[in-house]
C-alpha positions as CSV (number, residue, x, y, z in Angstrom):
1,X,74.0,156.8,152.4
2,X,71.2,157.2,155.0
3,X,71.4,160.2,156.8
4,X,69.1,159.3,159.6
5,X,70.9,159.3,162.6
6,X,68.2,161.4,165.1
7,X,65.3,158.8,165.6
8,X,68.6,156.9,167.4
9,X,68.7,159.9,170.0
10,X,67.8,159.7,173.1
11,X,64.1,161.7,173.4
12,X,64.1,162.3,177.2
13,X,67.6,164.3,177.1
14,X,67.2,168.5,177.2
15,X,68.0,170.4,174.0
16,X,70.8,171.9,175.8
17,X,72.0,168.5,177.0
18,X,76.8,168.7,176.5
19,X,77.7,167.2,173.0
20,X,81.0,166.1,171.9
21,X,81.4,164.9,168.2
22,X,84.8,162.9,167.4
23,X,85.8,162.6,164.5
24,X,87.9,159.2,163.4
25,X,90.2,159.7,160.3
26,X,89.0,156.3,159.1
27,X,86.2,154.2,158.9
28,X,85.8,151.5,161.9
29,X,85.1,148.1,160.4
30,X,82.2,146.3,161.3
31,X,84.3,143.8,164.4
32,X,85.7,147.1,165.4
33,X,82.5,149.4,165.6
34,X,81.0,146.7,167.6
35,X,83.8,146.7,170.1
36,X,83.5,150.2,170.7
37,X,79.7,150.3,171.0
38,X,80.7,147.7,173.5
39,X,83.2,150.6,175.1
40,X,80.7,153.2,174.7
41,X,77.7,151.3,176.5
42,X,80.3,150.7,179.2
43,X,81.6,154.0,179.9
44,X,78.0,155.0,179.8
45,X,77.2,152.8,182.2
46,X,79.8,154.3,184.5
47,X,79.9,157.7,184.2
48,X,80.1,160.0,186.9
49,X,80.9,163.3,188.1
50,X,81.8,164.1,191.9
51,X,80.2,160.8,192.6
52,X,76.7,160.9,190.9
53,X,75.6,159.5,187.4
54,X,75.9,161.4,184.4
55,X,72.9,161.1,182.6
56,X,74.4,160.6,179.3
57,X,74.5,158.5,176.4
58,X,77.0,157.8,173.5
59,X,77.0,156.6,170.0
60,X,79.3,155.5,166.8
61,X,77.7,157.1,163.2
62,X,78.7,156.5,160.6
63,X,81.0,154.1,161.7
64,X,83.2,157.4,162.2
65,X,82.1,159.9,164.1
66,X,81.7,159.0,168.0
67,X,79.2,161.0,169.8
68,X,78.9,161.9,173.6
69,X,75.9,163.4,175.2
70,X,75.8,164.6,178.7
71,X,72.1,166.1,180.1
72,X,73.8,168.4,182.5
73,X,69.7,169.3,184.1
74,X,70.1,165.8,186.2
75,X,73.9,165.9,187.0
76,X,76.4,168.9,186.2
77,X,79.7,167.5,184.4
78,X,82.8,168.6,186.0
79,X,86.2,168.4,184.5
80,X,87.4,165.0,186.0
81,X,84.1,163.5,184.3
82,X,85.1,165.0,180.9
83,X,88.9,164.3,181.3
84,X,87.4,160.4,181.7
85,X,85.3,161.0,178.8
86,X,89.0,162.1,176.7
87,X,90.9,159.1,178.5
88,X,88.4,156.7,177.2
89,X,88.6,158.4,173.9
90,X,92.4,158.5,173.5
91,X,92.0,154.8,174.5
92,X,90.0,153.7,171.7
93,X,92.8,156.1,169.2
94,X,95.2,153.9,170.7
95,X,93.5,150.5,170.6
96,X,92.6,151.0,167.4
97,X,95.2,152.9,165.8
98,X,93.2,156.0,164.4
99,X,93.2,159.8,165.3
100,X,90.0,161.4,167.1
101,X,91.8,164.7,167.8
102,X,92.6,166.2,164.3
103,X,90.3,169.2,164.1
104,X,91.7,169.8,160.5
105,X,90.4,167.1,158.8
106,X,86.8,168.0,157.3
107,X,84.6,165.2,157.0
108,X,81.9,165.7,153.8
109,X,79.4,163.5,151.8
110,X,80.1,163.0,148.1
111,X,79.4,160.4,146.1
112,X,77.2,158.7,149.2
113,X,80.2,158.4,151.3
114,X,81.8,160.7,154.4
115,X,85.1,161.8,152.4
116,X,87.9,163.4,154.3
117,X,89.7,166.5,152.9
118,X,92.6,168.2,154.7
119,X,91.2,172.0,155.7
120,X,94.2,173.8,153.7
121,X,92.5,171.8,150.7
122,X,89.2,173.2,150.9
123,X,89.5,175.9,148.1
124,X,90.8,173.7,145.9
125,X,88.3,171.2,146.7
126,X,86.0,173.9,145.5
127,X,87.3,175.1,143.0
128,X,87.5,171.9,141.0
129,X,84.3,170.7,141.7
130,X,85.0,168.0,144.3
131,X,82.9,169.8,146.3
132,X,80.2,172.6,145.8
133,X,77.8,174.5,148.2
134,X,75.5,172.0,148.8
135,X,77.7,169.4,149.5
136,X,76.8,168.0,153.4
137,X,79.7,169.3,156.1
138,X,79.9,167.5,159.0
139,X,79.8,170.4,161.5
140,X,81.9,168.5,164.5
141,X,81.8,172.2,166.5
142,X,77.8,171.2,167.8
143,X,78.1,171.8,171.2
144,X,74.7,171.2,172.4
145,X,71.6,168.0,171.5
146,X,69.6,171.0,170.0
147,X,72.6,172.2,167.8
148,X,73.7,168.2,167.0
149,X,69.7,167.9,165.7
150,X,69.4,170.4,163.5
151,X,73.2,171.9,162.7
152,X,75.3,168.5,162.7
153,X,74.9,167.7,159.0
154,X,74.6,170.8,157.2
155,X,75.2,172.1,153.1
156,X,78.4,173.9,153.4
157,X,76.6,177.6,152.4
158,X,75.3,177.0,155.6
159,X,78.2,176.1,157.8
160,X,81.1,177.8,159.7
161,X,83.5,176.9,156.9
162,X,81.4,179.1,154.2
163,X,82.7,182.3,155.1
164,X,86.6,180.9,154.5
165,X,86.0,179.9,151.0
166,X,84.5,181.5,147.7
167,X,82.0,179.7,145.5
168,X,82.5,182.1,142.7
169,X,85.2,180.4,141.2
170,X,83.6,176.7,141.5
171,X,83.9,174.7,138.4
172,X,79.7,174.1,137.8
């Protein structure tokens, strides 16, 4: 699974540029991830707050993770501009029949492909070796470009979720 997903980033937004990771509890297929980069490029294309463009941009990874960036140093996003951000979001759960609003569903890569896992299964998940410290987290909390750059796709020692689980008892 290629892992690349920065080179796609906009260069010319700040580091501290708004970020909003969703998270689908599926995989798009390939008619529907078009569609919504069709949606996406469109609400883009459209976005304002209090009347002026929002810089932003927007992407689908991974064919399940949607991604919005706002650089808030050319127009300030208000909360009308990121309740349209939601609507359009809810739209695309309702269109296409999928969640983006479950913040307990951990996404991971094993065996070259993002895996879901309930968050009340993560012990267990490590415990019997499903999953170990280096396994890649997808850390959907990223709040900022800088922090969706380098903190995104992270081994699990190194994420939030580390300090609610113990590795000692981790099947090797």
């Amino acid at each position: 699974m290629n892992l690349e997903y920065k080179y796609l980033l906009d260069g010319n937004f700040h580091p501290d540029s708004k970020v909003w990771v969703y998270q689908s509890n599926r995989i798009f297929s390939m008619g529907e991830a078009l569609e919504i980069e069709d949606l996406l490029k469109d609400f883009i294309s459209k976005w304002t707050s209090h009347g002026a463009t929002v810089k932003g941009e927007a992407h689908l990874f991974f064919g399940q993770f949607i991604v919005l960036i706002a650089d808030e140093t050319a127009t300030t996003v208000g909360g009308c501009s990121t309740d349209s951000s939601v609507r359009m979001i809810k739209g695309i759960e309702k269109r296409y029949a999928v969640n983006m609003f479950d913040r307990t569903t951990l996404a991971f890569v094993v065996k070259d492909k993002v895996q879901m896992l309930p968050m009340q299964q993560l012990q267990y998940a490590v415990d019997n070796g499903f999953i170990n410290d280096i396994t890649l987290h997808f850390n959907n909390l990223v709040a900022t470009k800088k922090e969706l750059v380098n903190n995104w796709i992270v081994p699990l020692k190194d994420s939030w979720l580390a300090k609610r689980i113990s590795f000692l008892q981790a099947v090797n």
